[in-house]
C-alpha positions, 0 to 999 in steps of 0.5 A, spaced: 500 500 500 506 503 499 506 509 494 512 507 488 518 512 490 524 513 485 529 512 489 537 513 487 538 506 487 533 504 482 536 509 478 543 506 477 540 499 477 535 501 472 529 497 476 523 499 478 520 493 483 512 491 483 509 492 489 502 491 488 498 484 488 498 483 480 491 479 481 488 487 483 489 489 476 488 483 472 481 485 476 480 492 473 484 490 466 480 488 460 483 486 454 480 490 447 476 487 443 475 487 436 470 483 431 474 484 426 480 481 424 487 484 426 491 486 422 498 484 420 503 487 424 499 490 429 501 489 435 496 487 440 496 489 447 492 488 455 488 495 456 489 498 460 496 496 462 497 494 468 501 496 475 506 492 474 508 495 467 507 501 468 512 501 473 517 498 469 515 503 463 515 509 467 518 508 474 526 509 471 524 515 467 522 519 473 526 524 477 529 522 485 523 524 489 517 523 484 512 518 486 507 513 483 500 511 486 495 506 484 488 504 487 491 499 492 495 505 496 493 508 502 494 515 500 491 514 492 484 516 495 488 523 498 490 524 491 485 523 487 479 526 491 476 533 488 472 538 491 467 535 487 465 528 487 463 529 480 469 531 477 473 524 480 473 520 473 475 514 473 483 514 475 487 508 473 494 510 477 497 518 479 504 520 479 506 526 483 512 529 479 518 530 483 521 536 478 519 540 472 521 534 467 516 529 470 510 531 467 513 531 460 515 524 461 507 523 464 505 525 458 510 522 452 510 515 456 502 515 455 499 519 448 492 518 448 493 516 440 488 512 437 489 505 439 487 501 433 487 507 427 494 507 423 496 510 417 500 503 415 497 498 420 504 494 419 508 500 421 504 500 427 509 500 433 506 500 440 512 499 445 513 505 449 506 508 449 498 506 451 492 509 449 491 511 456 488 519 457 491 524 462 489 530 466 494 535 470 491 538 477 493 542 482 488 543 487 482 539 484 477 545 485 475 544 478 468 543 476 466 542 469 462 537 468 468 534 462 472 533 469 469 527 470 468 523 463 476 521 463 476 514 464 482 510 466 486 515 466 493 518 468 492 523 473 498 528 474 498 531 481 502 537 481 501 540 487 510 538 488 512 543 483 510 548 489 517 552 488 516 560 488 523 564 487 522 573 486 526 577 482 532 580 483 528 586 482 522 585 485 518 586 478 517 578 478 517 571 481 518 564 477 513 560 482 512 552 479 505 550 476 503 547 483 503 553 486 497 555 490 494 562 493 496 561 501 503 559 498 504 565 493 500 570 499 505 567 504 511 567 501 510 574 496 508 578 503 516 577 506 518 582 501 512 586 501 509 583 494 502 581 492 499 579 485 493 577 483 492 568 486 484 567 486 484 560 483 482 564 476 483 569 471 479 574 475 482 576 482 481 583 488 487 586 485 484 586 478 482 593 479 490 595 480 494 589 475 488 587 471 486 580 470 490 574 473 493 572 466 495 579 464 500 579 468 503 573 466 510 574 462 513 566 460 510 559 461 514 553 461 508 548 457 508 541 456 504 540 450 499 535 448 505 531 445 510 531 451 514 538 448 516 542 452 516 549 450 517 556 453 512 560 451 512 568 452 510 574 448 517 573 443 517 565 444 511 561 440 507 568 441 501 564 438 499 560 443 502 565 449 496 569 446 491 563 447 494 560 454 492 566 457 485 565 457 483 559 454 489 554 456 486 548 458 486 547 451 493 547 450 498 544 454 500 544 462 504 549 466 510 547 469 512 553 471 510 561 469 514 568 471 508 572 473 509 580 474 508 582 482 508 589 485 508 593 492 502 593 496 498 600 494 496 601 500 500 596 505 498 589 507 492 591 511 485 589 508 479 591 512 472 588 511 464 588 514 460 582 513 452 583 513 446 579 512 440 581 510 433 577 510 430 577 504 425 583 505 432 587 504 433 585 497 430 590 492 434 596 496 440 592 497 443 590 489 439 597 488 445 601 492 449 595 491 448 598 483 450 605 485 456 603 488 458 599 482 457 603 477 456 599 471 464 598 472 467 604 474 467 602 482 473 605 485 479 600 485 481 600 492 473 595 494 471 589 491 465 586 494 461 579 494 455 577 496 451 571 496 443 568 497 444 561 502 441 558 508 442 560 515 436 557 519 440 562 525 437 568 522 431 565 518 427 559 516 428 563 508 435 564 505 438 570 507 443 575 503 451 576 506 454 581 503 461 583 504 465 589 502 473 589 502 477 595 502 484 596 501 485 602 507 483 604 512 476 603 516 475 611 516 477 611 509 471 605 507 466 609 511 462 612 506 462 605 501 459 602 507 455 606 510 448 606 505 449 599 507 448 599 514 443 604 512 439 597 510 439 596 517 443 588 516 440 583 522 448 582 523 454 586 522 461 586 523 467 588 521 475 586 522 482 587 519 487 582 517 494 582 512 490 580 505 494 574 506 489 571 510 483 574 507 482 568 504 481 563 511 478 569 516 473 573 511 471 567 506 472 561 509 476 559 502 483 557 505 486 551 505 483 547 511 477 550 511 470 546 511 467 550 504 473 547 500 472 540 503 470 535 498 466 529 497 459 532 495 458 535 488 458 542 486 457 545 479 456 552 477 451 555 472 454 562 471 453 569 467 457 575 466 453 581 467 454 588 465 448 590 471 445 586 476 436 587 474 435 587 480 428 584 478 431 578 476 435 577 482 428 576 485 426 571 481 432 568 483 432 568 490 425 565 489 428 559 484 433 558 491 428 558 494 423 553 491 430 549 490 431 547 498 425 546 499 423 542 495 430 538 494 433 539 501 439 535 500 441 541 495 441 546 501 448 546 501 448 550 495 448 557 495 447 563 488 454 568 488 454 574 486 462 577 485 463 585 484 471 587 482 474 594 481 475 594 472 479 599 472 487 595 471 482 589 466 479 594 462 486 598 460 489 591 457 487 590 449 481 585 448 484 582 442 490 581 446 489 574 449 484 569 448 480 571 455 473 574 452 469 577 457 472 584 459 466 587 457 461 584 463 461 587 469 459 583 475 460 575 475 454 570 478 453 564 480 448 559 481 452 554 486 449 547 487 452 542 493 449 536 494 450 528 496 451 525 489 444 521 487 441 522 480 435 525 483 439 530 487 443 531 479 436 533 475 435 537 480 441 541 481 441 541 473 433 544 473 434 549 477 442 552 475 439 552 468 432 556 470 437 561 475 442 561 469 437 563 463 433 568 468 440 571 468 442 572 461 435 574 459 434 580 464 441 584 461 437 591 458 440 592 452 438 584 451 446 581 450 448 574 449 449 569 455 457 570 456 460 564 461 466 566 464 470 560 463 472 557 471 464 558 473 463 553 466 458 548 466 459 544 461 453 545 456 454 552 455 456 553 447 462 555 444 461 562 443 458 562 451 465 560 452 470 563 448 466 569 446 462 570 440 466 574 435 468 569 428 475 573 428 477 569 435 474 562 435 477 562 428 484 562 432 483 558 437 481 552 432 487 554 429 491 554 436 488 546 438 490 544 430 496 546 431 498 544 439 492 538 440 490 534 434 489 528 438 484 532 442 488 529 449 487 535 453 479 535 453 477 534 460 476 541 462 471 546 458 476 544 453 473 540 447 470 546 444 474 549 441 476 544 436 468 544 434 465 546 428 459 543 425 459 547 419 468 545 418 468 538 414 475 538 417 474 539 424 469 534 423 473 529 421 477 529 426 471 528 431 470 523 427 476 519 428 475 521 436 469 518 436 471 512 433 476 511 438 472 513 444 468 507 441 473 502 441 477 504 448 469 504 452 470 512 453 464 514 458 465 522 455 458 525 452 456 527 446 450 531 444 446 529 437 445 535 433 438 535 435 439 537 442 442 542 445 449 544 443 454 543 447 461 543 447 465 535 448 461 531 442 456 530 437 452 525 440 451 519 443 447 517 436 453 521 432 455 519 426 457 522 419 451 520 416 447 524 421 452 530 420 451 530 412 458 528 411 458 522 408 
């Protein structure tokens, strides 16, 4: 049960000893089946491999202190457990990087090529690679619906290359690709630096330095086929214009250089936390409105307020609300006053160092019981240029309706993320692939539950009604935006990666050129490469479908006649069907 190390030893002797029972994966192995005769040359192997190959195959390759762990290990649920139940998927081994090369290694060593398809089948060489898919995590706070579709599947933890190094002149920091917020914060604030690391692109410095991904200087990549390439402004500037803002697509990050700078206003941040009962919720997002200001909120606040259940104040959901202001309580006095003004049921306030802000203000810190796993969660999600406060009602009432009819969703909770714009807004739309910069506001409707079919319908039900209530109450009437971490998984591509022809033409250029094969499709991913009016792009769907036939893949596919979505064509998918024949 012991976790495979590669040791300094196995490295002269070449080895790698097996320490998992062989019967366990003969159990979960299943050998590829084929009605038709097998062609000459082709070599035929057992699917998916088992332990013991993988350790010969893999083991040797690894840096000192890498480790690899299988379904018999104690410590292989730690691994692979998710903040979402859902997104688990199907793991067959993890393997934990002990440097940056690892992670090319992981890749190369298991291409998810097509198992049975082949130019030439007497050419067909499968010596030092499987048909197996891979997904790269840090955290696992993921929750795309994608997520969960992989099927024995290589799951390379990143969570080692944890390393976080500032420049000499204070202008950067090279941090690795597992690298997370408490660490970044912790390390940055003994120099007294700061940067954006919310777990996304959008961040409560954003006011100041713009997006996450806008401050992103160089990226070490491990592309789809085991490259490992530099990418920056001057070195494969094409895809450093798709990583940022659509990068799931495109390769892992090993390690990036990320622009840092001096706290505006020392470390200091000062926050109230109100809750409102829902007799208040027309006069709340009506000042909370005027305070926004359609996007021109002062840089210095950012806010967040959510609808949830908290029987303490009422048997109906409540409104928290919370106000974060760099500086000092007399200085965020007149934000915060027309609040108080409301008369909130519960009201405090408190100051901390920004690095703990995370822990003591929203309880999102490392630890924290809102980042504990085993339930499922999803976001049905839109960007907004304005709250419509009517809107906002009817889903408060749809929340409501939700944890009274279906009282094992009453974990859920509806967001509504407020940013200062003004660093976000400075930057070139056409610069990177991120293409949302013209909403506002961010909301959420937050579904938490024990796993069951009937708590998914329902879930899935009343995160559609909240999201379409969202999207048709934008005054000009706009297309439903989806910012791309809150994704779902059946919004469309346009929803996604935005609706401008110019920008999903190259993006489709992008997948063609670095993923052809379609490996890297477990996170709001698989839509780029889909186009049902481009006969290229459809062949290649074709041909991944006709491998995930073969290989049992548990991905979706949505036929033409339902609603689209981005990670197939259809469980009735054929070429015919598409007009392609």
């Amino acid at each position: 049960s012991q976790p495979v190390m590669v040791t300094e030893a196995m490295f002269s002797r070449m080895m790698y000893p097996a320490f998992v029972a062989a019967a366990f994966f003969l159990a979960l192995a299943r050998p590829v089946v084929s009605t038709t005769p097998t062609p000459a040359g082709l070599v035929t192997r057992e699917f998916p491999p088992g332990a013991s190959k993988i350790q010969a195959d893999l083991g040797p390759e690894l840096c000192k202190g890498a480790s690899i762990y299988f379904p018999s290990s104690l410590e292989f649920g730690e691994y692979t457990e998710r903040w979402s139940i859902a997104a688990e998927g199907d793991i067959l081994v993890v393997v934990v990087p002990g440097c940056q090369r690892d992670v090319a290694t992981a890749v190369s060593r298991f291409p998810n090529q097509q198992f049975l398809q082949s130019l030439t089948y007497a050419k067909v060489k499968f010596a030092n690679s499987f048909n197996l898919p891979f997904l790269a995590i840090n955290r696992g706070h993921g929750t795309p619906s994608a997520l969960g579709t992989i099927k024995h599947g290589v799951l390379i933890k990143m969570t080692s290359l944890d390393s976080i190094d500032i420049a000499a002149d204070g202008n950067t920091a090279t941090m690795g690709g597992g690298v997370y917020t408490d660490q970044a914060l912790a390390k940055l604030a003994e120099s007294n630096k700061v940067c954006g690391t919310e777990p996304h692109l959008l961040d409560v410095y954003m006011g100041y330095a713009g997006l996450i991904s806008d401050n992103i200087v160089e990226m070490d990549v491990v592309t789809a086929n085991g490259s490992e390439i530099k990418v920056s402004a001057t070195s494969n500037p094409d895809l450093y214009w798709g990583m940022r803002g659509a990068g799931h697509n495109f390769g892992i990050v090993t390690k990036f250089q990320y622009k840092i700078f001096d706290y505006p206003k020392g470390q200091d941040t000062y926050y109230v936390t109100y809750f409102f009962t829902e007799d208040k919720l027309e006069a709340f997002f009506k000042q909370l409105n005027q305070l926004l200001n359609d996007g021109n909120m002062p840089k210095d606040i950012n806010t967040y307020a959510l609808y949830l259940i908290n029987p303490s104040i009422s048997p109906q959901p409540v409104i928290l609300f919370q106000l974060y202001y760099f500086g000092t309580p007399d200085q965020a006095l007149p934000y915060v006053q027309p609040f108080l003004n409301l008369d909130p049921v519960i009201a405090s306030n408190a100051t901390t160092a920004y690095k703990n802000l995370a822990h003591e203000a929203t309880g999102t810190g490392v630890g924290d019981p809102l980042c504990a796993g085993g339930t499922t969660k999803a976001f049905y999600s839109a960007g907004l240029k304005r709250y419509n406060v009517a809107a906002n009602r009817m889903v408060y009432e749809v929340f409501s309706d939700m944890v009274t009819r279906a009282p094992a969703l009453n974990g859920s909770f509806v967001q509504f993320e407020g940013y200062a714009l003004q660093g976000m807004e400075a930057v070139d739309e056409a610069s990177s692939a991120y293409a949302h910069r013209e909403d506002n506001h961010l909301v959420s409707f937050t579904t938490v539950y024990p796993p069951s079919p009937a708590n998914d319908a329902a879930a899935l039900e009343y995160g559609r009604q909240a999201r379409r209530i969202w999207a048709e109450g934008e005054t000009p009437p706009r297309e439903l935006s989806v910012y791309t971490n809150y994704a779902f998984g059946d919004e469309s591509v346009q929803q996604i990666y935005g609706y401008e022809p110019w920008r999903l033409r190259r993006l489709r250029a992008l997948k063609e050129k670095w993923d052809p094969r379609d490996d890297l499709v477990f996170h709001v991913s698989g839509a780029v490469g889909l186009d049902p009016s481009d006969e290229e792009v459809c062949d290649r769907w074709i041909r991944r479908w006709e491998r995930d036939t073969r290989i049992g893949s548990r991905r979706l596919y949505y036929t033409s006649d339902d609603e689209v979505a981005p990670y197939g064509l259809g469980s009735n998918f054929s070429p015919v069907r598409l007009g392609l024949d």
